[in-house]
N, C-alpha and C positions, 0 to 999 in steps of 0.2 A: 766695310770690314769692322770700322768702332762700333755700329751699332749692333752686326754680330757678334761682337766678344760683351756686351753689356749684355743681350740678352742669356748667351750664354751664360753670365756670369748669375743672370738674376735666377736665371731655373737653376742652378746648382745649390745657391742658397737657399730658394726656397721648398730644392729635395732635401737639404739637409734638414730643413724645420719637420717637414713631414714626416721623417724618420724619429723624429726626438720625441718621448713619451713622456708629458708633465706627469709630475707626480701625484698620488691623490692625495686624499685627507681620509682618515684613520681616523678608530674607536681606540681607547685603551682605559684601563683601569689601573688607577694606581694606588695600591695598598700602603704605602708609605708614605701619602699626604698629609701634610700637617691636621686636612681636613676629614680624615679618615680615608676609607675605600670612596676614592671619588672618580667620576668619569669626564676624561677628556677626549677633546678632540683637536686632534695631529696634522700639520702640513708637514709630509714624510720629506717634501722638497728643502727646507728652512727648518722641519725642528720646532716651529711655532705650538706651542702646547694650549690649547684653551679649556680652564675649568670650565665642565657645565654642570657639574653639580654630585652632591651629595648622595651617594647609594642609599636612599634615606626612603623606608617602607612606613614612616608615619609614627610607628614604634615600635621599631629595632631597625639599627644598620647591620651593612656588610662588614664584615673584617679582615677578608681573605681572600676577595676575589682571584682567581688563579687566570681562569682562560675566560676568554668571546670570541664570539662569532656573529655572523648575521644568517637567521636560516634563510631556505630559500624561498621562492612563489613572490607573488603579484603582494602579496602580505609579509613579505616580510619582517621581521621582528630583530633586535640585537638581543643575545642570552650571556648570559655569566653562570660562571658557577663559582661558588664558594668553598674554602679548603675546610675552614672552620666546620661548619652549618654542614657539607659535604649536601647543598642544598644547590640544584639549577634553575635559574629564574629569568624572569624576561627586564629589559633595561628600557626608560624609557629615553628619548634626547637629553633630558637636561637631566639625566638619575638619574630620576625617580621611580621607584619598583612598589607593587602592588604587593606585601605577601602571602593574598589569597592564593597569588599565580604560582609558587613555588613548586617547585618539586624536588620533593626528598627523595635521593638517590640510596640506595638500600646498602649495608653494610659492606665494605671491602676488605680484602683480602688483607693480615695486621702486617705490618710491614718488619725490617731484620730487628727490631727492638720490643715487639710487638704492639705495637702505639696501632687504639684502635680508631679514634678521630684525631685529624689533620695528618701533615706529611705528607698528603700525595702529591700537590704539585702540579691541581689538575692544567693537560693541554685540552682543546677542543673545536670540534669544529662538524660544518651542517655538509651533507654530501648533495647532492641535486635533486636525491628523491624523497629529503625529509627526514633521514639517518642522522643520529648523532654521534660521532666518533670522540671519543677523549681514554687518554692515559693517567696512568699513575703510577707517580714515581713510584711511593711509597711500595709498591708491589711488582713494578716494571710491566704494566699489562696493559694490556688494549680491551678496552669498554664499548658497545655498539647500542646504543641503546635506537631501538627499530622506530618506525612511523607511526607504530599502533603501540607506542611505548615501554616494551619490554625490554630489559634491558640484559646482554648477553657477556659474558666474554669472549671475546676471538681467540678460539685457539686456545691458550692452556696461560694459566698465572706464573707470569716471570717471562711469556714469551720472546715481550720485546728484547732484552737482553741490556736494555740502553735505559738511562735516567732523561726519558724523552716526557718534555714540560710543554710542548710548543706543537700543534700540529695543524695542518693546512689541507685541506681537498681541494682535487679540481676533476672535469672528466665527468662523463658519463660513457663508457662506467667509471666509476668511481677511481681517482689514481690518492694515494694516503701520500704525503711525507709529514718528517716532524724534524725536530733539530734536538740535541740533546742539550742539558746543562752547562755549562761552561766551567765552575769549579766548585769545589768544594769547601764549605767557612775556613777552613784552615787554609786555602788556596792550591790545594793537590786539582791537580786536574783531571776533569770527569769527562766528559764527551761531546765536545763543542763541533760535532761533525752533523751534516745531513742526512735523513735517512729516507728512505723509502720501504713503506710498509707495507705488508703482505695482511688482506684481505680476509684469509681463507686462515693462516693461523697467527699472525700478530707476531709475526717475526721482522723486526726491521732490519736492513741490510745498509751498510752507509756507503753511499756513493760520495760523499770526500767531507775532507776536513772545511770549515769556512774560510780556513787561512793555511798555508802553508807556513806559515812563519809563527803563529800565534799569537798574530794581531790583533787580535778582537779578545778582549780579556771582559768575562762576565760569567754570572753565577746561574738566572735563567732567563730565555727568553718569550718573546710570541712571535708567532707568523703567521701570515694572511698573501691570500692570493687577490692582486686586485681585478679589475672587470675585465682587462685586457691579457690577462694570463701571467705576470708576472711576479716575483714570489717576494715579500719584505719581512723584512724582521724589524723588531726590536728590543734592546737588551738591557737589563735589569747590572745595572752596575754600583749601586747604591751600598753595597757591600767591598766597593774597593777604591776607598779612601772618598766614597761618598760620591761618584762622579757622577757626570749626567747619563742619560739612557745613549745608546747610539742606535740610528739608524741605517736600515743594510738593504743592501738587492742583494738574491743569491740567485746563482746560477742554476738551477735547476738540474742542469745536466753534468754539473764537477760536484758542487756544493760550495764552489766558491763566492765569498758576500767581498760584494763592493760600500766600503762607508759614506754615505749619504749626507747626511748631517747629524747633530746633537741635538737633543730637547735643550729647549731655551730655558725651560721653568723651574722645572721638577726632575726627581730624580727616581729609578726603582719600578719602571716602566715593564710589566714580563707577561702581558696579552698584548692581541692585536684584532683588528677585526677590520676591513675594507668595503667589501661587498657580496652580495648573496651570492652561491656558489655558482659559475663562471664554469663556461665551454658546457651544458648540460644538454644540447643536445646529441641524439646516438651517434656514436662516434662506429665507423666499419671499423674492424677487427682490423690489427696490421696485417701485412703478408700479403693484401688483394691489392695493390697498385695503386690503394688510392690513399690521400693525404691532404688532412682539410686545409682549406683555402685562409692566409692570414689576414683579418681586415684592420682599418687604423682605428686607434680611440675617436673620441671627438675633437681634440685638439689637430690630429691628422689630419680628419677629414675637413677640418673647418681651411687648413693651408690647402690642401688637396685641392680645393671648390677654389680658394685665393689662387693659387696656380695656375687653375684652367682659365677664369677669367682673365689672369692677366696675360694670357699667353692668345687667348682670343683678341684681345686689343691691341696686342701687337700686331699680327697677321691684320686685324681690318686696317690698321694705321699703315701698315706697311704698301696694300692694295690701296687706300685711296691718295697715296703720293707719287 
């Protein structure tokens, strides 16, 4: 009977490891580095922040990087774009950007002051087939720019309705969210909620606040979906009382973020970028009965493979006594 309540005891523990998702490591740019627009890379688990270097094209830097992403394919790439420059460019690991690579993004819409470069605030991010999605504040609108480069509005200028800085794909087809702003320099509060974004006219709807209580105090963020479908933020709070960035899981389905941990280093943290865009194969249509199959990261499958073996060596042990 001891040895079956140990065995028991050991498969429970090690269903619980299989169910626990490490967390990854993250892209981000921080424009309020002592060392200018510089790119780091994030353990979302710990907060561990590592300079790799200087957004530095030889001759000229960034100064405003806003949003990243990683696109998608076998080639994948990390992009930024810039508020200043209102310029999108490719990143390499340790910085460095070429600026033959650039692309000037064509004039936007002048925002409520009429300011016609900076202020948008860009969010951004790559959808599965090569699409680039990103907002602007400064305008409240949703940007599409296509595979063959063109770049469109969704829908009509102002449609989002929301000061959305921060946005995420996953899906094929394509599912948008974004998060809004957190506050405003004065500290009036702006739209620290989830949203989910309509496609067809760039209208975002919020399916919830990140906190019911208003625990998460920040001005703007970034979010990324990592390779296993779950959604992270991180928060630019360098604007109240200088604090460090926080890291979050949201809920997908409330909009509620769970806090993770702090950046160790740095402060002013408001992109994210994890992995090329995720679930991209076709998805059936709901309503027909079917609902795709969940599988484990690596870390899962690596206890998963530990479980069966030791669960096989128990049964041989048990038959040869």
């Amino acid at each position: 009977m001891r040895k079956k309540i140990h065995i028991a005891f050991l498969v429970v523990i090690l269903l619980f490891a299989v169910s626990a998702n490490a967390a990854p490591l993250a892209y981000s740019v921080n424009s309020d580095s002592v060392n200018g627009d510089s790119l780091y890379l994030i353990d979302l688990a710990t907060g561990v922040d590592q300079f790799r270097g200087r957004l530095d094209a030889g001759i000229e830097f960034r100064t405003d990087t806003e949003g990243l992403a990683f696109s998608p394919g076998p080639d994948s790439r990390l992009w930024g774009i810039d508020d200043d420059s209102e310029t999108l460019f490719p990143i390499s690991s340790n910085g460095s950007i070429d600026y033959r690579e650039d692309i000037k993004l064509p004039p936007f819409p002048p925002g409520p002051n009429n300011e016609i470069i900076g202020g948008s605030d860009f969010g951004m991010t790559f959808a599965c087939d090569g699409s680039l999605f990103f907002t602007s504040v400064k305008s409240q609108s949703l940007f599409h720019r296509t595979p063959g480069g063109s770049i469109l509005t969704v829908g009509s200028v102002g449609a989002l309705g929301a000061n959305i800085s921060a946005l995420a794909a996953i899906g094929n087809p394509t599912r948008l969210y974004g998060v809004g702003n957190g506050q405003f320099s004065n500290g009036a509060a702006d739209a620290p909620y989830l949203y989910k974004i309509d496609l067809a006219t760039g209208v975002a709807s919020p399916i919830g606040p990140l906190s019911n209580t208003g625990a998460f105090k920040y001005h703007e963020a970034g979010i990324s979906f990592d390779a296993d479908g779950n959604l992270w933020a991180i928060t630019d709070r360098s604007q109240i009382n200088n604090q460090k960035s926080q890291i979050l899981r949201i809920n997908v389905a409330t909009g509620q973020a769970t806090l993770v941990a702090e950046t160790l280093n740095e402060v002013g943290y408001e992109s994210l970028a994890i992995s090329p865009p995720t679930d991209c194969s076709p998805q059936v249509e709901s309503g027909d009965g079917y609902s795709p199959i969940p599988s484990l990261n690596i870390v899962g499958r690596f206890f998963a493979i530990l479980l069966l073996m030791l669960a096989g060596m128990l049964i041989l042990r048990r038959r040869s006594t």
